[in-house]
C-alpha positions in Angstrom: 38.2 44.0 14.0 40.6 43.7 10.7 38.7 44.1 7.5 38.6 41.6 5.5 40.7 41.1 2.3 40.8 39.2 -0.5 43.7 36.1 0.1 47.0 35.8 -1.3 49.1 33.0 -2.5 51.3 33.7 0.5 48.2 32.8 2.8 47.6 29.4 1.7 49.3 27.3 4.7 47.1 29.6 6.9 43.9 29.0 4.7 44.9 24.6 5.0 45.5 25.6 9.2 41.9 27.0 9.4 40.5 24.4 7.0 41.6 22.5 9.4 40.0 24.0 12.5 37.0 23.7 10.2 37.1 20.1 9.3 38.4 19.2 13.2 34.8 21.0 14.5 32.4 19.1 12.3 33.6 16.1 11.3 34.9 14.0 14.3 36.1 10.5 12.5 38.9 11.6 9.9 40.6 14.5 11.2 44.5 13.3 9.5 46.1 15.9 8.4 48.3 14.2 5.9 47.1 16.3 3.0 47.8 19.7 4.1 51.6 19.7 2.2 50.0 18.3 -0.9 47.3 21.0 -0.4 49.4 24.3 -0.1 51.4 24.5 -3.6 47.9 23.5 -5.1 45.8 26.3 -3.2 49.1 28.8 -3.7 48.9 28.7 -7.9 44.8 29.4 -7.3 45.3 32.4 -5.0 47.9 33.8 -7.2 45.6 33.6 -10.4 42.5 35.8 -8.8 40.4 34.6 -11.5 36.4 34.5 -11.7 35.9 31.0 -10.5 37.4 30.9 -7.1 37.8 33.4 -4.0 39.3 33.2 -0.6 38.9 36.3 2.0 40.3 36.3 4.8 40.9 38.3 8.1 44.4 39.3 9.6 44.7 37.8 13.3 45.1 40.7 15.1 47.6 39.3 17.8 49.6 36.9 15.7 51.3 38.4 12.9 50.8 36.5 9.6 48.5 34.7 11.2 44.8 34.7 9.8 41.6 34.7 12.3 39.4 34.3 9.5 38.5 33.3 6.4 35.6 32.2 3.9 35.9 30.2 0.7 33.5 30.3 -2.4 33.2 29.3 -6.1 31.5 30.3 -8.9 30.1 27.7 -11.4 28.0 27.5 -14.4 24.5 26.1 -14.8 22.6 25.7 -17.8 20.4 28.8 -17.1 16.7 28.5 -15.9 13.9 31.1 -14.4 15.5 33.3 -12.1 18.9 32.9 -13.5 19.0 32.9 -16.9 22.8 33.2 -17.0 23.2 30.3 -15.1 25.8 31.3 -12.4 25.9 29.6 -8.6 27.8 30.4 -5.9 29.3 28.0 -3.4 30.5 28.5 -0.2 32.5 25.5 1.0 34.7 27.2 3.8 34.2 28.9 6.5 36.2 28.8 9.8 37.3 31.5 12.7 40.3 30.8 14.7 38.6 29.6 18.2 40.6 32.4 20.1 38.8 34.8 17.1 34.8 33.8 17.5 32.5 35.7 18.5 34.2 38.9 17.0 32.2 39.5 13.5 35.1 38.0 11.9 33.0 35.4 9.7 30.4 38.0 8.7 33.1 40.0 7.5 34.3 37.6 5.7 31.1 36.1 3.8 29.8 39.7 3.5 33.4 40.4 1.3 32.6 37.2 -0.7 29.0 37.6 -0.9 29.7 40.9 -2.5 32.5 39.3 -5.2 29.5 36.7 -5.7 27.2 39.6 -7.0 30.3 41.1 -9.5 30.1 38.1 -11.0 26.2 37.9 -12.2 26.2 35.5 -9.4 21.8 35.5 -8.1 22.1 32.0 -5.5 24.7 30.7 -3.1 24.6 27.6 -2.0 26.6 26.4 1.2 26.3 23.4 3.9 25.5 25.1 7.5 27.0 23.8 10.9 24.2 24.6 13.9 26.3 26.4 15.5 27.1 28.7 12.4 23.2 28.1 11.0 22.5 31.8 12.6 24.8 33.7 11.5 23.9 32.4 7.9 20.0 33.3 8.7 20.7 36.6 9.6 22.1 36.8 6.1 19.2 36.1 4.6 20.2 32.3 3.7 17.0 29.8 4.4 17.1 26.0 4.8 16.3 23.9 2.0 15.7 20.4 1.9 18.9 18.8 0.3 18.4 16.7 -2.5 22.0 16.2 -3.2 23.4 12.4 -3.5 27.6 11.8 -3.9 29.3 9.3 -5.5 33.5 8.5 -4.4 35.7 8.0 -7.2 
């Protein structure tokens, strides 16, 4: 297995493919992919900034060159502080996703351990992400639990 590596501007039509892949095995009613060439120059100017807020990492397929057969997305954001995190900083894993010809092969953990570890340079003490039941284990054997989720959305 490739380690994995913090993403670069020139991966960003790879991270929208694997989005993709993500978005395509949980959610079964709106899988258009009208957005991806909208997407890329967006996701291309925040690779290329590698700034505190926002982190991509990402492993190299290893039979497709410039192909990726990984990666894991995360943000940082600020909280008014509170008891056990005074400095108010969460981490937020919204995107996770393996190649299918890639699972099974540590890939992921790579992945979330690189992010998890960027998470914790950055003061960073609770990461929050939404868990597939298929990918519910390998967040468990992290050390992430299940919490009831409060959270309501509002569409604007």
């Amino acid at each position: 297995m490739s380690p994995a590596r913090r993403a670069h501007a020139s991966d960003a039509a790879e991270l929208i493919r694997l989005r993709q892949v993500m978005i395509d095995s949980v959610f079964t009613t709106d899988t258009s992919t009208d957005w991806h060439a909208e997407s890329i120059p967006v996701l291309r100017k925040k690779l290329a900034e590698q700034g505190d807020g926002f982190a991509a990492f990402v492993v190299d397929h290893p039979d497709r060159p410039g192909a990726l057969a990984a990666l894991v997305v995360g943000s940082v954001e600020y909280r008014i502080g509170r008891s056990g995190n005074p400095h108010g900083a969460i981490g937020y894993v919204f995107s996770v996703a393996t190649d299918p010809d890639q699972r099974r092969r540590g890939h992921a953990r790579a992945c979330m351990e690189a992010l998890l570890d960027w998470f914790r340079g950055r003061g960073v003490v609770s990461v929050d992400l939404t868990a597939s039941a298929e990918a519910e284990p390998l967040y468990a054997s992290m050390g992430f639990i299940r919490k009831p989720d409060p959270w309501m959305r509002l569409n604007l």
